[in-house]
C-alpha positions in Angstrom: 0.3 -12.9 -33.6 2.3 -11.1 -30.8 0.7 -11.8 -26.9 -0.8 -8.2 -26.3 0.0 -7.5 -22.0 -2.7 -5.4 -20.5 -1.2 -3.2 -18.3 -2.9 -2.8 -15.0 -3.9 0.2 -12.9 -1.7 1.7 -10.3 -3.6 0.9 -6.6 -2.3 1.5 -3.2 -2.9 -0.9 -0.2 -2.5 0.1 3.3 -2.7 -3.2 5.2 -3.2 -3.0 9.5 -2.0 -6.1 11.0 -2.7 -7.2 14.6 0.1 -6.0 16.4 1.0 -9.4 18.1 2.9 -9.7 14.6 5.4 -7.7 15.2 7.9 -9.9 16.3 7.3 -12.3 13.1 5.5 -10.5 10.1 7.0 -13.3 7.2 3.8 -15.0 7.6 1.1 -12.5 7.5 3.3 -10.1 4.3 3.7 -13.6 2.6 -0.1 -14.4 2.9 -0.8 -10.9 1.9 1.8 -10.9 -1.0 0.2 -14.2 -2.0 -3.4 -12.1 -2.4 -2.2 -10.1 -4.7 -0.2 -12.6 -7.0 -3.4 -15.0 -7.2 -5.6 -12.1 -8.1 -3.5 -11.0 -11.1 -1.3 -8.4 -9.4 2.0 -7.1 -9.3 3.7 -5.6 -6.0 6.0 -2.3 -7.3 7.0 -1.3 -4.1 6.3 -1.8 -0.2 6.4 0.5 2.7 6.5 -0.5 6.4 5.0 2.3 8.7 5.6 -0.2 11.1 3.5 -0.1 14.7 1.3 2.5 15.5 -1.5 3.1 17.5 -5.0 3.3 16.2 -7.6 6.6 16.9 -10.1 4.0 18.2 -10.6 0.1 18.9 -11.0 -1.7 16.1 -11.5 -5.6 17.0 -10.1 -5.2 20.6 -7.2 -3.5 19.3 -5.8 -0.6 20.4 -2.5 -0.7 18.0 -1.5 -2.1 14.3 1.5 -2.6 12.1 0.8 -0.8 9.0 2.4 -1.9 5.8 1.9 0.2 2.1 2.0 -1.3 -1.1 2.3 0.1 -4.4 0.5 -2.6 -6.8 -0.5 -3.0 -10.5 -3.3 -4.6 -10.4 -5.6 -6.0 -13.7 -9.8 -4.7 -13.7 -10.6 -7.7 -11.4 -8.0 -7.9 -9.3 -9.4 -5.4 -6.6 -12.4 -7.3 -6.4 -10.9 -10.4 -5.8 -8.1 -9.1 -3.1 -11.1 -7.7 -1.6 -12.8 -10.5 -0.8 -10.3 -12.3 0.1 -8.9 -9.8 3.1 -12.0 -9.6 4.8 -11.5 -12.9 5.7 -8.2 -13.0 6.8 -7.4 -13.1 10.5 -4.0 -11.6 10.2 -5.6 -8.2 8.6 -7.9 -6.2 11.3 -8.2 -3.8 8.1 -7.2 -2.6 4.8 -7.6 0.2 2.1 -7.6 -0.2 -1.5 -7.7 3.1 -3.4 -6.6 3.7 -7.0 -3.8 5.7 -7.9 -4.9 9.5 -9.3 -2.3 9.8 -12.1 -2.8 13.7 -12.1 -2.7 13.7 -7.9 0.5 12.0 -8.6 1.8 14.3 -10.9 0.9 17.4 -9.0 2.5 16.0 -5.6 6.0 15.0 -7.7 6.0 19.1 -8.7 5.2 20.2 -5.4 8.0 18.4 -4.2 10.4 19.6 -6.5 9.2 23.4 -6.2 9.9 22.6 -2.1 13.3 20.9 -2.9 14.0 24.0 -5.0 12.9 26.2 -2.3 15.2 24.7 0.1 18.4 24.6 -2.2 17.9 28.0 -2.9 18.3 28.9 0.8 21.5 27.1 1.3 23.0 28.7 -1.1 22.1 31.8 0.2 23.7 31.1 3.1 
């Protein structure tokens, strides 16, 4: 009998790092990267926001390298990365959402009406 594959959910991870990374982030992305490949996920894609500074102090820190990842993650898999980042030292802190398939859908055809939009224009010109 054929091995059936669950497909995951589609989650996003914003990641704040203290900012005395900066200079050497290998470490902390590999530690985070691990996370997510113990727990049963799948990075799809990765964003660096890169250093920015925070609206408020958040464990004497006043800035924070920000890093976005696009996962695919299994029905236990946010529980378990959970856990596991509010322990780490690297991470002051992180947010796990789920990925609206519909929100997704409706930003792609705004974009596309705007990119429309804009074409139109230039060729008016």
């Amino acid at each position: 009998m054929p091995e059936k594959t669950i497909k995951g959910s589609e989650y996003e991870l914003v990641v704040l790092f203290r900012p005395e990374f900066e200079a050497k982030m290998e470490t902390p992305l590999k530690t985070v990267a691990k996370i997510i490949v113990d727990a049963g996920g799948k990075i799809t894609a990765e964003d660096d926001w890169g250093r920015r500074e925070l609206a408020y102090k958040i464990a004497g820190e006043t800035h924070a390298i920000y890093r976005v990842y696009t996962l695919d993650l299994p029905a236990a898999a946010p529980n378990k990365i959970s856990e596991v980042l509010n322990i780490t030292s690297d991470v002051i802190r992180y947010l796990l959402t789920k990925v609206d398939p519909k929100a997704r859908e409706a930003l792609a055809e705004e974009k596309s009406y705007h990119n429309d939009e804009e074409n139109m224009e230039t060729e008016e010109e």
